[in-house]
C-alpha positions in Angstrom: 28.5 -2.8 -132.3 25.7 -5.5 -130.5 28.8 -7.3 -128.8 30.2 -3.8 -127.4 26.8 -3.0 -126.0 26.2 -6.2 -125.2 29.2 -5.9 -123.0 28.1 -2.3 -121.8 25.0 -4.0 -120.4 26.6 -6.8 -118.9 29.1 -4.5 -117.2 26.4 -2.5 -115.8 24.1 -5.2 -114.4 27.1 -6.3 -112.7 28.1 -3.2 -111.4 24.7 -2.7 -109.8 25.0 -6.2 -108.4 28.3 -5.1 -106.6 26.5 -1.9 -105.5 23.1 -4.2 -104.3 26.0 -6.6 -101.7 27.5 -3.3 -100.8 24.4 -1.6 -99.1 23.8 -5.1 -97.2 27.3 -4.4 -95.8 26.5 -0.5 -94.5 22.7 -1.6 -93.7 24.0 -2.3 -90.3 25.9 0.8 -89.7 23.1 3.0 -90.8 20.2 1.1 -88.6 22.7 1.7 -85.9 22.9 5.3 -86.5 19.4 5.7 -87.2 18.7 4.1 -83.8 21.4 5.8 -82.0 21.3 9.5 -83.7 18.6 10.3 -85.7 15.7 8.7 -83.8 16.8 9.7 -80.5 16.5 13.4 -82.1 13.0 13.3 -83.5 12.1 11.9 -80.7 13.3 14.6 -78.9 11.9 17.1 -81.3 8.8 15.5 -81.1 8.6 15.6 -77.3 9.7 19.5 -77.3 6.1 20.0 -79.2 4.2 18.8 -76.5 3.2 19.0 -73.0 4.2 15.7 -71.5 4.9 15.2 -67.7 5.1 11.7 -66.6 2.0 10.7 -65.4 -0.1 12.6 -67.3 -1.5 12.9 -71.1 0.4 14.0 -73.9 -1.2 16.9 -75.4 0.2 18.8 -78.6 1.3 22.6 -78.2 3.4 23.3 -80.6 6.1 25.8 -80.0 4.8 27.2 -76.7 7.5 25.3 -74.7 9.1 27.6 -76.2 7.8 30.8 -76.1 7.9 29.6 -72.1 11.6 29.4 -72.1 11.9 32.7 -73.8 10.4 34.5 -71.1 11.3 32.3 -68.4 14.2 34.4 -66.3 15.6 31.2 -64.5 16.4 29.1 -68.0 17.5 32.3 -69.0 19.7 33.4 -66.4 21.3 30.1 -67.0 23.1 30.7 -70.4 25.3 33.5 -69.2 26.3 31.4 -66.2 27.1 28.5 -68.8 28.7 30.8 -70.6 30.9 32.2 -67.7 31.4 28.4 -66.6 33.0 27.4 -70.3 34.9 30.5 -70.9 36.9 29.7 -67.4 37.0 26.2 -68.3 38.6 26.8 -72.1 40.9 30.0 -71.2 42.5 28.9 -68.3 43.4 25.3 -69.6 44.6 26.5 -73.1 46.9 28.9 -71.5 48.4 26.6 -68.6 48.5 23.5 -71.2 50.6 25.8 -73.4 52.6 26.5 -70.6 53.2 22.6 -69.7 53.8 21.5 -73.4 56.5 24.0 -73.8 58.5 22.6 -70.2 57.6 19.1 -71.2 59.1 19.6 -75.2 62.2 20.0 -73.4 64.7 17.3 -72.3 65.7 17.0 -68.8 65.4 13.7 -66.5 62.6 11.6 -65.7 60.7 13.6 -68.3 58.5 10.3 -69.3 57.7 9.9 -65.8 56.8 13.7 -64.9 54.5 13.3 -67.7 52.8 10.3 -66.9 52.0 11.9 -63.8 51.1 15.1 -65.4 48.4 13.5 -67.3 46.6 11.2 -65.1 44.0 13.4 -64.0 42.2 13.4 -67.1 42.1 9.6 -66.4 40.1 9.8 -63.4 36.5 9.2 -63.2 34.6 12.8 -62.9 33.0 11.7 -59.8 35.5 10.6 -57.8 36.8 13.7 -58.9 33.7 15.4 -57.4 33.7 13.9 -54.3 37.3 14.9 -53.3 37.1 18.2 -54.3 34.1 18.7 -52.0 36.1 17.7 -49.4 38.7 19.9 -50.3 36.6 22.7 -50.3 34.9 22.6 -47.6 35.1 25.9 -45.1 35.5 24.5 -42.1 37.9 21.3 -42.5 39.2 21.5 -46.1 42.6 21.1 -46.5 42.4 23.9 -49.2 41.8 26.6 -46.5 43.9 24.7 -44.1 46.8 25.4 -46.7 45.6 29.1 -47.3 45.7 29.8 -43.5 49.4 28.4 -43.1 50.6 31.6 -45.7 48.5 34.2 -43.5 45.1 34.2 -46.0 41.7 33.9 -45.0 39.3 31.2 -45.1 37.6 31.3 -48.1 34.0 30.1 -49.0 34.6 28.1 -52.5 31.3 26.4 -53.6 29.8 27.8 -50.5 29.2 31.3 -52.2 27.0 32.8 -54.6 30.5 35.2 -56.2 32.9 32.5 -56.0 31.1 28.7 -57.1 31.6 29.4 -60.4 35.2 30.3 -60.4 35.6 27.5 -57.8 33.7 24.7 -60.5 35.9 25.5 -63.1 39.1 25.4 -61.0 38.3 21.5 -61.1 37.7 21.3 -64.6 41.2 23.3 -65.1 42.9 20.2 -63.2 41.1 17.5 -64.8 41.6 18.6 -68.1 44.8 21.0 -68.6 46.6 17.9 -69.6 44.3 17.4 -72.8 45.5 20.6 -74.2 49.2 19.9 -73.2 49.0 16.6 -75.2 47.5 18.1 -78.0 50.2 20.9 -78.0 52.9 18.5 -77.3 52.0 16.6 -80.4 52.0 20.0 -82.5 55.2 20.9 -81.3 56.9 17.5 -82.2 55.8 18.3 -85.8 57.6 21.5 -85.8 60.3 22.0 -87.9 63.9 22.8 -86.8 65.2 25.4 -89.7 63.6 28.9 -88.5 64.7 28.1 -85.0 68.6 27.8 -86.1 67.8 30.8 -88.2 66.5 32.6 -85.0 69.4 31.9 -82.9 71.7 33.4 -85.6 69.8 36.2 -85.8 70.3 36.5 -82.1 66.6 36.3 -80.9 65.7 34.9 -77.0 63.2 32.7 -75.9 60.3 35.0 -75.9 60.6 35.8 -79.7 60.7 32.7 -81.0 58.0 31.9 -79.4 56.2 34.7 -79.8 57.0 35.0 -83.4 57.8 31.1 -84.6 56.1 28.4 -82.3 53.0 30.7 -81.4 52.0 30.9 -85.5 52.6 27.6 -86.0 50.9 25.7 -83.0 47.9 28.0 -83.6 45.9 25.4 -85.4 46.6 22.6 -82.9 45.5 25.1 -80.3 42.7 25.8 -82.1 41.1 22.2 -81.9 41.8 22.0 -77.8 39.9 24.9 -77.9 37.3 23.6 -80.3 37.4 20.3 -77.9 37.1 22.0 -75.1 34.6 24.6 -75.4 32.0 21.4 -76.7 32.9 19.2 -73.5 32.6 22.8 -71.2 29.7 23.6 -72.6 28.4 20.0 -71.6 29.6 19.9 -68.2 27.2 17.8 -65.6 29.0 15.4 -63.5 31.4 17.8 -61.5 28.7 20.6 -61.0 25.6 18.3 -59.8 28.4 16.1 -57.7 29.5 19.1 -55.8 27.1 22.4 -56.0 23.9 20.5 -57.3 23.6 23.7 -58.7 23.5 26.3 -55.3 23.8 27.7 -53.4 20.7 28.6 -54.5 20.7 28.6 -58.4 24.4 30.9 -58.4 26.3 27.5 -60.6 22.4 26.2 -62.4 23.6 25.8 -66.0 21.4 24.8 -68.7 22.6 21.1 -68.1 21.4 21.1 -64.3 18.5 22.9 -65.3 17.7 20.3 -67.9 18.1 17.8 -65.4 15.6 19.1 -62.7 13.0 19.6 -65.2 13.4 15.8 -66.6 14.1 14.0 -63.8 13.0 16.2 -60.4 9.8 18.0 -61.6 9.2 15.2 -64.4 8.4 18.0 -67.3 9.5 16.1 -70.3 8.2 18.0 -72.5 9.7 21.3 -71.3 13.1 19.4 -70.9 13.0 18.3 -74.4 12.8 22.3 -75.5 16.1 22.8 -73.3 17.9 20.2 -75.1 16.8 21.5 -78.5 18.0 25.4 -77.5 21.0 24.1 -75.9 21.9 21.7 -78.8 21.5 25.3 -81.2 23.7 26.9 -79.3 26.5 24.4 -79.0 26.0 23.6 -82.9 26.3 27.3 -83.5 30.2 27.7 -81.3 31.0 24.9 -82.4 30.7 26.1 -86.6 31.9 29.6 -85.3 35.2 28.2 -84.1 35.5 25.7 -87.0 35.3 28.9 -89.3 37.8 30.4 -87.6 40.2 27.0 -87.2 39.7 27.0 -91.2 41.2 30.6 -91.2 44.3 29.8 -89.2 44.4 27.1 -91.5 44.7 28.7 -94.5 45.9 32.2 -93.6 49.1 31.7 -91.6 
């Protein structure tokens, strides 16, 4: 019995020994994420409690930055207008990547090639992005409406107009990124299996039904993280709105990421800024569980 304990003892000490080197070999990976993640956040939270603008004292208020962006109509007026903004930007994408995954799953020639080209938008730089698009739509010598008047339609206004920025933004969002969601659903449809197509085509059933009824179903949870994807980098959008509307005319395209950044960085209110990125970072946190939920029930249910 005293050399089976003995043993028990010895195999403990040693196992804490192994467990002592193994925390030396993660203590670098957590003082990176604390660095990184979690002090970048209560640093944020921290500032969102108080009344900071550079230059000035910080003075503690508690939650009355707020209680100032709950009554204040431009921050609010922003959301739905983000909101609008990611909802083009997810819809439109999903549907024309669907599209493209289904023509390039098929095998005709120079395929590789077509696809290659297909996807090289998303390997641009936002910017540069930005910057041609402006040129493209400007009124006056934009090849868009130089294109438009050669079929008879009018000039049109693009980013120019309060009714039509929007729309116009996430046009270019839809180029840069509709080849994402066509990867995505390519790879899903590779994974497919073959059986309940054969059985389809026995049964007699076109092109429409089996999608409809076979590929839809089962591509559904590969659709589901595009969407989830998406949504998050929509919702997060800065580059190609600030590059080409800086948020006009007026404040018609201001989401709650160029309204963050005026308040940091043009009016210096850190503190106020800090209570934007808090309420924005809720509300991406909270679509972003939402449509995990409902990826889960695909998941399970289909």
């Amino acid at each position: 019995m005293e050399i089976t304990s003995r043993a028990l003892v010895a195999q403990r000490k040693k196992a804490y020994s192994r467990r002592g080197v193994y925390l030396w070999f993660i203590a670098p990976a957590v003082a990176v994420i604390f660095a990184v993640i979690v002090f970048p956040w209560i640093f944020t939270l921290w500032m969102s409690v108080n009344d900071w603008r550079i230059g000035s004292e910080i003075k503690f208020i508690g939650l009355e930055n707020f209680a100032t962006l709950a009554t204040n109509t431009r921050f609010l007026s922003t959301i739905p207008r983000t909101l609008y903004f990611t909802v083009l930007a997810v819809i439109l994408p999903v549907i024309l990547g669907v599209f493209a995954a289904e023509v390039f799953h098929q095998n005709f020639p120079l395929r590789g090639l077509l696809r290659g080209i297909y996807v090289a938008p998303m390997m641009a730089t936002p910017v540069a992005i930005a910057l041609v698009f402006t040129m493209m739509f400007h009124p006056q010598v934009g090849v868009l409406n130089f294109l438009l008047s050669l079929v008879g339609i009018p000039k049109q206004l693009w980013v120019y107009s309060a009714d039509t920025v929007i729309p116009t933004l996430a046009l270019v969002e839809v180029w840069q990124w509709t080849p994402l969601v066509m990867l995505i659903v390519l790879g899903g449809l590779a994974s497919l299996p073959t059986e309940p197509y054969e059985s389809a085509v026995i049964d007699g059933a076109n092109q429409w039904q089996m999608f409809r009824y076979i590929t839809f179903p089962l591509i559904l949870p590969f659709l589901m993280i595009a969407i989830i994807i998406r949504t998050i980098d929509a919702l997060k959008s800065f580059d190609i709105i600030y590059v080409i509307s800086q948020g006009g005319p007026g404040t018609a395209s201001e989401t709650i990421n160029i309204y963050l950044y005026l308040q940091a960085f043009s009016f210096l209110q850190i503190g106020h800024a800090s209570a934007v990125v808090v309420v924005f970072f809720t509300i991406i946190l909270a679509l972003a569980i939402i449509l995990l939920v409902a990826r889960e029930r695909l998941r399970w249910n289909r």
